[in-house]
Each structure stands twice: as C-alpha cells, then as structure tokens.
Legacy VTK file of the C-alpha trace (Angstrom):
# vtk DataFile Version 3.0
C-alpha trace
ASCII
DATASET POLYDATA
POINTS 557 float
61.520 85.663 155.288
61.283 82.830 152.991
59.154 85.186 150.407
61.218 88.178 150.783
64.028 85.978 149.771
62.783 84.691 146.453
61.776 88.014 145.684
65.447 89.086 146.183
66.659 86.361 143.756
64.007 86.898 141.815
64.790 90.791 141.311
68.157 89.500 140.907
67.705 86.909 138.486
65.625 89.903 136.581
68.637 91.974 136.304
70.802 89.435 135.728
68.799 89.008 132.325
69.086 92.864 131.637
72.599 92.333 131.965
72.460 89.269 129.348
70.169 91.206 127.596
72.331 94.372 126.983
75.257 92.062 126.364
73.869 90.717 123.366
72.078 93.967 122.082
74.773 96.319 121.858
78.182 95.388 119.137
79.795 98.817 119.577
82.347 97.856 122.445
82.619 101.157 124.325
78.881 101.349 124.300
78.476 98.369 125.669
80.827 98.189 128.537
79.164 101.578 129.867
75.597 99.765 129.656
76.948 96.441 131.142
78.856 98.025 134.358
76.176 100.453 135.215
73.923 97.380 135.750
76.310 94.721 137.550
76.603 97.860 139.544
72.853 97.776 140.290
72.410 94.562 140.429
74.586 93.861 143.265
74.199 97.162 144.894
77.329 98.252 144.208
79.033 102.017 144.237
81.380 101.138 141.971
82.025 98.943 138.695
85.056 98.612 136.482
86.354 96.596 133.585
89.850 96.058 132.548
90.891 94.129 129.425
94.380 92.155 128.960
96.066 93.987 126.280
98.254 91.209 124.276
101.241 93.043 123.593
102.204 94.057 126.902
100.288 91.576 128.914
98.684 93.905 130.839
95.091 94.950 132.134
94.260 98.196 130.651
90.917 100.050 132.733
88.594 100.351 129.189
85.195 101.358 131.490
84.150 102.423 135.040
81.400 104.039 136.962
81.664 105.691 140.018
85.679 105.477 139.489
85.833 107.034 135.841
89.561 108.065 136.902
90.715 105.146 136.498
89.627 104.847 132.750
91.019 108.947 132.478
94.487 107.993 133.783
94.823 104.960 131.858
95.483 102.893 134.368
97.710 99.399 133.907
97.840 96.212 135.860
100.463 94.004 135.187
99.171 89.921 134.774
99.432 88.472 138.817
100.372 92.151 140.738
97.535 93.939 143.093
94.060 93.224 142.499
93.197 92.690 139.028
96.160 91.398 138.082
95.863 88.674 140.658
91.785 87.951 139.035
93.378 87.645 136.026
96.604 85.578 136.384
94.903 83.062 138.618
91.764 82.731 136.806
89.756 83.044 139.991
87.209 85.293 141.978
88.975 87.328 144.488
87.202 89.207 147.338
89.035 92.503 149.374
86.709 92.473 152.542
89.001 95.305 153.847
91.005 97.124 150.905
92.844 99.307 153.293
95.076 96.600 154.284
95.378 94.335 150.868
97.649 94.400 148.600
96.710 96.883 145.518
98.752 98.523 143.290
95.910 101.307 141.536
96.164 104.080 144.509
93.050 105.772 142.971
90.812 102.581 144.892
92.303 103.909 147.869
92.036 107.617 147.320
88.018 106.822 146.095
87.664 105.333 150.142
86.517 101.929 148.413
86.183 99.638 151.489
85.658 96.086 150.016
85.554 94.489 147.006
85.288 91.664 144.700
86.301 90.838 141.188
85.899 88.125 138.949
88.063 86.759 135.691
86.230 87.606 131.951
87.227 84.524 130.175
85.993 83.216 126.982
87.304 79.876 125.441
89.489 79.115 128.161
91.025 82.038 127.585
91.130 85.068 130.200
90.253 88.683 128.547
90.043 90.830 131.103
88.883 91.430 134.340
85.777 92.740 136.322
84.879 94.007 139.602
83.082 95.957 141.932
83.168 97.773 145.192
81.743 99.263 148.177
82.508 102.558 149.281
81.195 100.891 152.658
83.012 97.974 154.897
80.919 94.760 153.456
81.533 91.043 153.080
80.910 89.722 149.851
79.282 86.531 149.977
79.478 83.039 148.166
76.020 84.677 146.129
77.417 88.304 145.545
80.769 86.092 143.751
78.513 83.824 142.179
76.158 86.396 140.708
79.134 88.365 139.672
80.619 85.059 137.821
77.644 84.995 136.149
77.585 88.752 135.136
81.257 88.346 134.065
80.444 85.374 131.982
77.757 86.968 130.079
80.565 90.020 129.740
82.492 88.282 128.516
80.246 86.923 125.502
79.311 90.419 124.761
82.631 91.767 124.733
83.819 89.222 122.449
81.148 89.545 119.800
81.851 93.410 120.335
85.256 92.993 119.339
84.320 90.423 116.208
81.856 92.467 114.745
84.587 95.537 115.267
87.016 93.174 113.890
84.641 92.388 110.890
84.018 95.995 110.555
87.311 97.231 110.468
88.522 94.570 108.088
85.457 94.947 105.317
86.065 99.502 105.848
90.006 98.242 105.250
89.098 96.380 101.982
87.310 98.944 100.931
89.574 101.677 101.674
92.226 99.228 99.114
89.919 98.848 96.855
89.598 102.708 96.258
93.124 103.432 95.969
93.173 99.957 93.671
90.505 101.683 91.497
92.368 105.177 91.543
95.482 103.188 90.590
93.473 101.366 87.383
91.958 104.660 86.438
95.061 106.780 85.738
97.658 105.957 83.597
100.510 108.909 83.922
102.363 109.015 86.828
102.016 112.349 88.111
98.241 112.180 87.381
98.676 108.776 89.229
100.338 109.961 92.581
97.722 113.308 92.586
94.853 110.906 92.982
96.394 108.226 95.014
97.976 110.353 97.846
95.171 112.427 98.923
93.072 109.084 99.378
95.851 107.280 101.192
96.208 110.217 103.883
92.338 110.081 104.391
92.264 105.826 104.665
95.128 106.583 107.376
93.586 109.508 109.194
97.233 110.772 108.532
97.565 115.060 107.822
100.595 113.824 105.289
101.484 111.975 103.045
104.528 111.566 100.329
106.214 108.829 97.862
109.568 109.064 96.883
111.449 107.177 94.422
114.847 105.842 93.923
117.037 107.650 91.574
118.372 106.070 88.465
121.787 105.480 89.722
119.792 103.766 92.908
121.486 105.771 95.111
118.953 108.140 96.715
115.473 108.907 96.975
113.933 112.023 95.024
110.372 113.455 96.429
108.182 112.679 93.501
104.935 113.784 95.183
103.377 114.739 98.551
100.258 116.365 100.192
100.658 118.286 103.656
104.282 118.579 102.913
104.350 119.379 99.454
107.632 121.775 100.229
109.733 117.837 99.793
108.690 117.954 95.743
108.994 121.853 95.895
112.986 121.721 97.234
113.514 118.764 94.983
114.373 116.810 98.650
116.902 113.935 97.834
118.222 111.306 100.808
120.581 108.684 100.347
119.135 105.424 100.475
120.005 104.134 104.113
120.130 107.554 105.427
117.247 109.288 107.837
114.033 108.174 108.054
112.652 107.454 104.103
116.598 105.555 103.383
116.036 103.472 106.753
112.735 102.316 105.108
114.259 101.258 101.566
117.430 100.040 102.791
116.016 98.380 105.250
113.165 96.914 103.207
110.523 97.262 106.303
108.115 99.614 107.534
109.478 101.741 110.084
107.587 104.194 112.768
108.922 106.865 114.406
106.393 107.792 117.443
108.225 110.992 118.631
109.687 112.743 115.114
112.108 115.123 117.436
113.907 112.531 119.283
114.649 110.772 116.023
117.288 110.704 113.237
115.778 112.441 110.235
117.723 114.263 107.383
114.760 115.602 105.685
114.613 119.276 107.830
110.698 119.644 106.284
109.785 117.146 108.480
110.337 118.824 111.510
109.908 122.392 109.996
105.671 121.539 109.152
105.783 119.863 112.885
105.082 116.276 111.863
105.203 114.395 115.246
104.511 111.045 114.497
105.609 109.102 111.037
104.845 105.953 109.946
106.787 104.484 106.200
106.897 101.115 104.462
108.615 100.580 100.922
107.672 100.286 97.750
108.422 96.997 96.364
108.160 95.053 92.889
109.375 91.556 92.132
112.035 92.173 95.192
113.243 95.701 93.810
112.712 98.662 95.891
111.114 101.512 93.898
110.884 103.829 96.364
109.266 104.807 100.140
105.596 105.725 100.654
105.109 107.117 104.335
102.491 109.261 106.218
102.311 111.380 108.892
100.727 113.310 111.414
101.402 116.849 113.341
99.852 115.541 116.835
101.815 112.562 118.547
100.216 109.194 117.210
101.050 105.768 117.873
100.727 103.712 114.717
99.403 100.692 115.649
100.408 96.750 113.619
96.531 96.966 111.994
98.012 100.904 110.619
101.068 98.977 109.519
99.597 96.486 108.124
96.711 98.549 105.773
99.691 101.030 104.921
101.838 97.865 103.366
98.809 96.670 101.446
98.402 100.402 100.339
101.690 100.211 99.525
101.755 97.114 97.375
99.135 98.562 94.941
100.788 101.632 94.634
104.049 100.146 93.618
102.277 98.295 90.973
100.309 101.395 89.806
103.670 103.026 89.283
105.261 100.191 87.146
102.116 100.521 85.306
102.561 104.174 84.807
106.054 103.798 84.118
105.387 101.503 81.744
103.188 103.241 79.734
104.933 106.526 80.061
107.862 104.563 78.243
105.272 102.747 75.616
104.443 106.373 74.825
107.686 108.055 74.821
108.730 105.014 72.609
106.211 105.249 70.158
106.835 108.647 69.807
110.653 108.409 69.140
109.381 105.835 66.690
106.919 108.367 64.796
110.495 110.828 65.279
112.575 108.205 63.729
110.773 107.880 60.853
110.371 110.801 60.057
113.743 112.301 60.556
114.714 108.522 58.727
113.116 109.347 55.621
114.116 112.601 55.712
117.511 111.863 55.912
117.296 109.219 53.264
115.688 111.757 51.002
118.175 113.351 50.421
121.056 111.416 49.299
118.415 109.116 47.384
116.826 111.925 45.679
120.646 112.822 44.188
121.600 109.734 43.475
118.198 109.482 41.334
118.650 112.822 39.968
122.597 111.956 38.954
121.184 109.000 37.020
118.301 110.686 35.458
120.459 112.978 33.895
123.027 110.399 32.545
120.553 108.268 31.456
118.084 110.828 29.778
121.443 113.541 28.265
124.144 111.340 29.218
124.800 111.656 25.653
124.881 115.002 25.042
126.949 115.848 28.039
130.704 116.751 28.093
133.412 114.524 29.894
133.841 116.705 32.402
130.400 117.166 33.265
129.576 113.399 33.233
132.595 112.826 35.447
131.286 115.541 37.696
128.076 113.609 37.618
129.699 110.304 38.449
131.469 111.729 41.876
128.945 113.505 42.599
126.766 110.133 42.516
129.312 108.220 44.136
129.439 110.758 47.096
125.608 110.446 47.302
125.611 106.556 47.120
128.676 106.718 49.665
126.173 108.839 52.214
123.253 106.887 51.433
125.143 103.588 52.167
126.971 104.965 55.690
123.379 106.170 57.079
121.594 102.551 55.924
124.595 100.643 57.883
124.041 103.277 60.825
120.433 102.313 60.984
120.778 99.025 60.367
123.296 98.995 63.196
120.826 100.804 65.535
118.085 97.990 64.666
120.039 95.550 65.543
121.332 97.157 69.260
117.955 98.144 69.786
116.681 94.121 68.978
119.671 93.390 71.135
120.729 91.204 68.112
124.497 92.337 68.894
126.598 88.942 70.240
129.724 90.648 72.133
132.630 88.187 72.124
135.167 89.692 74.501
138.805 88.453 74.675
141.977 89.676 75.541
143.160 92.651 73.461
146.202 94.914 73.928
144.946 97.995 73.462
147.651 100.459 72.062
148.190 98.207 69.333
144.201 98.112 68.493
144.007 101.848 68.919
147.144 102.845 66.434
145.180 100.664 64.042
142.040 102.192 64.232
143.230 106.042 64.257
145.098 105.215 61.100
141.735 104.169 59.300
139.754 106.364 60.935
141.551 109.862 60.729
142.808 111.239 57.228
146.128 111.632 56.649
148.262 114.245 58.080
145.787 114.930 61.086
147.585 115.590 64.370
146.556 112.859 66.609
148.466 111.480 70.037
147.852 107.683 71.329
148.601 107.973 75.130
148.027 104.276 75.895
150.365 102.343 77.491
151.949 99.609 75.499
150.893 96.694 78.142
147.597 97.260 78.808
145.381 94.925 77.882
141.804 94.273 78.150
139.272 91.655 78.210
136.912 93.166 75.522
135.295 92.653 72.361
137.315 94.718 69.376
134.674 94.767 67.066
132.636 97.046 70.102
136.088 99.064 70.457
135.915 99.784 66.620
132.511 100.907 66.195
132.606 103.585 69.187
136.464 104.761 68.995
135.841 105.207 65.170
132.638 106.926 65.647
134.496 109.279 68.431
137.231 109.865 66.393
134.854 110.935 62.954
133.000 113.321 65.046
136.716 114.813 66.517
137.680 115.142 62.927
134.082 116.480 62.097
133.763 118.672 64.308
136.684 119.420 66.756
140.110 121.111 65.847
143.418 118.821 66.106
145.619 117.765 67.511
143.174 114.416 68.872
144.441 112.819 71.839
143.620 109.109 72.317
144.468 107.777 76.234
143.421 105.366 78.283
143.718 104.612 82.167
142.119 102.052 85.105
140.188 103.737 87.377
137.041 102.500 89.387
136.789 98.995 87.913
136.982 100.640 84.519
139.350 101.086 81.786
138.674 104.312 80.619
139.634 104.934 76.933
139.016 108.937 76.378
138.862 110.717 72.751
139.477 114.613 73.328
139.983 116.979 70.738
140.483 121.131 70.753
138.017 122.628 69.342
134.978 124.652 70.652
133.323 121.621 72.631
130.075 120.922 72.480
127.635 123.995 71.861
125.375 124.199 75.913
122.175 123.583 74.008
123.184 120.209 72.696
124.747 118.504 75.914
121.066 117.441 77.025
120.548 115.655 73.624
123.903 114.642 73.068
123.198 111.366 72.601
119.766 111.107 70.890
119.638 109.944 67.658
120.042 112.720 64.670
120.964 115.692 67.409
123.302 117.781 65.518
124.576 121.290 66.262
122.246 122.440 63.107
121.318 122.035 59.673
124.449 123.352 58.418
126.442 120.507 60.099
127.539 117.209 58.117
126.664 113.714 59.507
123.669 112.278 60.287
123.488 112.587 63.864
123.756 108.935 64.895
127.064 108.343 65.400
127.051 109.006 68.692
123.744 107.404 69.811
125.120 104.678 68.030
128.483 104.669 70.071
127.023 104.480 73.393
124.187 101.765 72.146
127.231 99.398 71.864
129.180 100.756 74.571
126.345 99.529 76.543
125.959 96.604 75.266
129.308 95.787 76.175
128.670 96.226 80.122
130.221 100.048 80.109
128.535 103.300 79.066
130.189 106.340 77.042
129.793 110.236 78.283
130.646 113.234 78.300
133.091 114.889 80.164
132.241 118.755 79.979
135.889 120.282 79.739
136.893 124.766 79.636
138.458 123.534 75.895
137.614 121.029 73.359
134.834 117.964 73.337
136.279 114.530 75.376
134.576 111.695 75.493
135.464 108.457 77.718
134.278 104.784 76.798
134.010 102.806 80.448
134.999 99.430 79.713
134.380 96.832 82.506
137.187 95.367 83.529
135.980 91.373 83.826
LINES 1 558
557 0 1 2 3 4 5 6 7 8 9 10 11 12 13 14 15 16 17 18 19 20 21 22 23 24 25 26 27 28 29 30 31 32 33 34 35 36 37 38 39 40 41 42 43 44 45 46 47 48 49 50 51 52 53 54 55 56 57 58 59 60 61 62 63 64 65 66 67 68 69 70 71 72 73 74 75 76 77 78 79 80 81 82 83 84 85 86 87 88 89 90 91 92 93 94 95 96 97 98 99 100 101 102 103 104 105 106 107 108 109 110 111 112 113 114 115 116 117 118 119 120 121 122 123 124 125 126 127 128 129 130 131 132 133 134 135 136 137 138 139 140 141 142 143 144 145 146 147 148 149 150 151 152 153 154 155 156 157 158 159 160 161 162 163 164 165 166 167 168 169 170 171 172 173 174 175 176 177 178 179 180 181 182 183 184 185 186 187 188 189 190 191 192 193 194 195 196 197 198 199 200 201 202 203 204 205 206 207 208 209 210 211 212 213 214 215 216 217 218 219 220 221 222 223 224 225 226 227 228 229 230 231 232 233 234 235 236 237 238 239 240 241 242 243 244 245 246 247 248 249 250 251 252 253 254 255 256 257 258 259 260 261 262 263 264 265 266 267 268 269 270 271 272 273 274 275 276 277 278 279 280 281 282 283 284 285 286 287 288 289 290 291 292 293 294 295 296 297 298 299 300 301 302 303 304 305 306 307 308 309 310 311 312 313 314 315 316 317 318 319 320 321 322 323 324 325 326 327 328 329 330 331 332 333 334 335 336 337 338 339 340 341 342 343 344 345 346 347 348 349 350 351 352 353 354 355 356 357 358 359 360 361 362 363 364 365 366 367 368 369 370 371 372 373 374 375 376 377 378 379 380 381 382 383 384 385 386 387 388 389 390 391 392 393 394 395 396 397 398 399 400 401 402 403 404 405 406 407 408 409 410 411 412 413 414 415 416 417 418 419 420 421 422 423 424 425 426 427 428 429 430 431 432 433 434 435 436 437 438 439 440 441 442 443 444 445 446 447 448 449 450 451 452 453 454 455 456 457 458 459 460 461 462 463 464 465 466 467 468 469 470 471 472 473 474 475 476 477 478 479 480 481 482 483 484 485 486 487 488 489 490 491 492 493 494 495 496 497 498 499 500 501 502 503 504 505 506 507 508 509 510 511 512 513 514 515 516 517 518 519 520 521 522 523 524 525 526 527 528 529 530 531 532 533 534 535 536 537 538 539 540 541 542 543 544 545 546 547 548 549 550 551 552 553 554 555 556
C-alpha cells in the first residue's frame, strides 16, 4: 500500500512538473491557459478545469479558459469579487472546496446545468496580489482532500507565475509593436512636407496601427469656430461634402471643445451631427484632439463599422498618434506659408520694379531731354516737360512711401498710440484733404462719438478708402459711422459700379487692380487693412446691389 502510494505522489509530483514546465514554456497567454488547465485537469483527475482572471476595472472575475465547461468562456461569464464560488476564492484569498454543489451557494448556473457535483478552487496570486482564480470539478459526488487542495495550491501557484510572465512579455510586446507603429507615422510625418501630401500618407497608416476601417482629421476654421473635413479614408464623402461642425457640437466639436478623447461605443444611440457617420454604418468611434502649445488645431478620430469597444491602451496609442500629427501639420503649415511667402516675395519684386519702371523711366527721359535739347526747346514745350516730370516724380514718390509703408507693417515696425478722438471732427478734416474740391461727399457721424484710437491709423485707411471712392466710384461718397458688436464701424461707400466679381477674391492683395488701364498702384488697399490690423480691427468688404462700401472695425477698448 505503502509503494502504491509513492507511486501516486510520485506520478503526481511528475505532472505537477509538466504543469511547471508548460507554465514557463509558453508566453502567449491564451495558449498557455489551454495547456495549463488541461493538465491540472489530469493531474488531479478532474472532469473539469477553469480559470478566471480579476479584471481591474470592474473588479470582477472574467472566465478567460476552461475544459470540459468551454461555455463558460463562450458566454463570458462574470463573478463579482466575494459572490458564489470564485468570487468567494478570490475575495478571501483562500482554497474553497463545494463537496456537494447542488446545495452551495453559486452564482454561474452553467456549473449546475454541466451536473458538476463537487469542487474545489484555489486563489492565483502573485506578489501578494490576487489575479484570478482557479478550479476544478467532478462531474461525480467526491471529497476533496487536504492533498487534492494542496496539489491544486501548488498548480495555482505555478499559474500564476506563468500567467504573469504571459501578460509581461504581452505587455512588452504590445508596447515595443506600439512604438513602432509611432515611429512610422513619426517617419511619414518627417518625410512629407505639404499638407495634403501629409494627411494622404498619415491617415491610411493610422487606420491600420488602430485596426480601425476609418479614419479622418479635421481642422478648425480660421474664425475658430468650426471644424472643416480636411481629409479622411473610409469616409472620404466628409472632405467630398465639405462637412463643417461647430466646435462643441456632435461628436468631432465634443472632442475639441472639450479638449479630451471621447468614445462613442454604440454610434446610433449617440449625438452626432455629421449624418456620414451613420450613413457608411460606423458603429463604434473613438476621437482625441489635435493639440499644439495648448491650441486646438483640430480632431483626429477613427472608426469602425462593427461594434468595438476602444479600450484606455487604444486611447492612449491614438493620443500619441495624435500628438505627432499635430506637429506634422504645424510643420506643413509652416512651410506651406514659407513657400507661399517667398513666392509673394519673388511677386513683389517683380510687380515692384515694374511699377517703379515706369515713372522712373519718365522722369529720366524728362531730364534727358532738358538736359541734352533743353536749349533748343520752346517754353511751352519745356514747361510741358517740367509737369510732365513733376507728375512722374509725384507717382514715383506716392508708390516709394506706399512700399515703404508696407515694409514697415509687414516688420511690424508701426507703434499705434491710441487716444481719445472725436471722430466727426477727424473725419471732416480728412475728406477735405483727401477729396478734390467740389466732390459730393456726406459725413454721417455723429458729433459725440468718440473713440479710443490712434488718428494717424484713421488717416492712412479713411484716406486710402476715400482715393479709391474718388478713383474709382461715382459720387456722392458717404462717410458714417456706428457701434455695433464691440466695434465702431466707420464705412466709406460710394455709387459707382462696385467692385468688378473677379476682383473681390484679391481685393486686398497687393497691386490687384481692375486692369492695366486703371490708375493707382494697387496697394492702397492692402495697405489700408495692414494698418487696420495693426490697430486690433480689420477692414472688408461689404458686397452691396450699388456702389463699393467698405467698413474699418475699430475695437472699442
């Protein structure tokens, strides 16, 4: 008896190291739970083996593996921490044995409707800390001895190990495949400098490093009001319709107003304004913002078209996605504007020169001719010489004090000294020197309003408005002004033909003019809004059936 004992524990202690053995051979979790519970199962001549592991959010036992109960794994059953069974292992840190599980207290009805008899299950704990749970059962009535709990202890302890170093070298895994998966959409990001180019290599990457079927950024407008589709994959349709929501609004303006990622699990039962969304059946989505020295740029978000639960690690990879990509688009911005500036530079000078070609090249000419005949010329030919000349010189001068004035605005070398200023008494003075004599001009300002502005700012872009009525409107020129939205609002309006439709989109570029055969040199206006800017305000347009009017927002401080 004696002998057919030790060769019991000895067959035991056998599998016992099979069990250790399998524990530390296998790092892929799932593969190793199925190996480890079909031999506790044999080793204590079991019919059925389980493992559930405490899931830390919800503190609860979740069945991850079973044999000879797989349903329990199928229907994803949870145990709450110290209810039925497991939860009792687990909460109490202790073996428990069910001699007769008919008449105990469990809550999973599938050990029941499996006619599992007895039982016993022991805590997985590593560090002091308790990770799960395991047991096994008898579809049989047997009592589980102080051996069968001690052997299962052991099993459970060298579980435990295994499942641990499962989960590290997962853990590992999953963290080098995320740093990776940045450092691709980091390289895309270095490698392309336009935008557009920029977003058609970085989306199609993100969606794959997400296991997403979509994917979309969209930026905030430049009044910072909305967000505009700027690119997408799997929903391309939001660039297509030119999709714009209002930041705080829906799904994408919960994300930037809120400044956080946000996940919708179930896309129907949720507030979105963006009808795409539900039209291409996305199901689950998943956004976080784009953000840059604590401005929000914009809303990068993926999504699926079968219901997914994003999980924090999803979150997590998505916002350190999301941070390279809102640097990548500064960069892109950036350089789109380096190259759009150089360009109006290389336009500048050349229209610059052109311009100043002109008037130098008759001025030159006038005083080649006096100088080289001015002696053989009549009086009234030298005299038609000298105007002419002075004209010239008078051109020549205006468009160097226009550029110069542009230089400085652009160097923001401009000091703006406001103080208070009534402003019907400024205006009267400045239509009088600005409009010739005997033009038909009203001053609609009432006689106590007064300002907080500087007048040398007022001067240059009322004069300039009122030169280009003269220039190119038809009298009479009204002159008004009136407080609305924070603003004083002083409007120049004439009645002529307005502004031709093919200019309003250059209106205020530098040297747009309706066409050769139109006077001035086309920076008047550019140069009206430069300073009406950098006063605080702005100066537009306002598109009217009759006539050109122009308003100059002054800030009211």
């Amino acid at each position: 008896m004696a002998s057919a004992l030790g060769r019991d524990d000895l067959e035991r202690l056998r599998r016992l190291q099979r069990l250790t053995d399998a524990a530390l051979a296998n790092l892929e979790l799932e593969e190793l739970l199925g190996t480890l519970l079909v031999r506790t199962k044999e080793m204590l001549d079991a019919d059925t083996a389980a493992i559930l592991l405490v899931e830390e959010p919800t503190k609860e036992l979740v069945a991850r593996a079973a044999v000879g109960i797989e349903e329990e794994v199928e229907q994803g059953i949870r145990i709450p921490l110290g209810r039925g069974f497991a939860g009792r292992i687990a909460a109490e840190r202790r073996p428990v044995v069910l001699d007769d599980v008919d008449h105990a207290d469990v809550l999973n009805p599938l050990l029941r409707e499996k006619g599992i008899k007895s039982m016993v299950g022991v805590p997985l704990a590593v560090g002091g800390r308790v990770i799960g749970v395991l047991h096994v059962g008898s579809l049989t009535p047997r009592v589980f001895g102080p051996d069968d709990v001690a052997l299962l202890q052991l099993a459970g302890d060298r579980a435990a190990i295994g499942i641990e170093h499962a989960r590290l070298f997962v853990s590992e895994r999953d963290a080098r495949i995320r740093l990776e998966r940045v450092q691709a959409v980091t390289d895309a990001a270095l490698s392309q400098l336009g935008l557009d180019d920029l977003l058609s290599v970085l989306l199609p990457r993100i969606r794959e490093i997400l296991s997403a079927d979509t994917c979309a950024v969209l930026l905030v407008d430049e009044e910072g009001r909305e967000l505009v589709a700027r690119a997408a994959v799997g929903i391309e349709e939001e660039v297509e319709r030119g999709v714009r929501i209002p930041i705080g609004g829906g799904f994408a303006g919960r994300v930037a107003a809120e400044r956080r990622p946000v996940v919708l699990d179930v896309v129907d039962e949720a507030h979105v304004l963006n009808p795409i969304l539900l039209e291409k059946g996305i199901r689950s989505l998943l956004g976080v913002p784009l953000v840059l020295r604590d401005d929000v740029l914009g809303v990068l978000h993926v999504g699926t078209l079968t219901p997914r639960a994003f999980r924090a690690d999803d979150i997590q990879l998505l916002q350190l996605v999301a941070e390279r990509v809102a640097l990548a688009i500064e960069r892109a911005r950036l350089h789109e504007e380096l190259v759009t500036l150089d360009q109006l530079k290389l336009n500048f000078v050349a229209i610059a020169s052109h311009e100043l070609r002109t008037p130098a090249t008759a001025v030159y000419g006038v005083l080649a001719t006096l100088v080289e005949r001015g002696d053989s010329l009549s009086h009234e030919l030298r005299e038609t010489l000298l105007r002419m000349g002075y004209e010239q010189g008078e051109r020549l001068r205006a468009l160097l004090e226009d550029l110069l004035d542009l230089s400085r605005l652009d160097a923001a070398a401009i000091d703006v000294e406001p103080r208070p200023v009534v402003l019907h008494t400024l205006v009267e003075g400045l239509a009088r020197k600005s409009v010739p004599p005997g033009t038909s001009i009203q001053v609609q300002v009432a006689p106590d309003l007064a300002v907080v502005a500087d007048p040398v700012v007022i001067d240059r872009v009322l004069s300039n408005l009122l030169i280009n009525a003269v220039r190119y409107g038809r009298p009479p020129i009204t002159i008004s002004a009136e407080q609305r939205d924070r603003h004083v609002r002083l409007a120049v309006e004439d009645c002529g033909a307005g502004v031709p439709p093919e200019l309003r989109p250059r209106l205020f570029e530098r040297f747009a003019r309706g066409g050769e055969q139109v006077g001035g040199s086309g920076l008047g206006l550019a140069i009206a809004r430069a300073y009406a800017r950098a006063h605080g305000g702005d100066l537009v347009y306002d598109h009217r059936d009759s006539g050109a009017r122009f308003e100059f927002l002054l800030p009211q401080r």
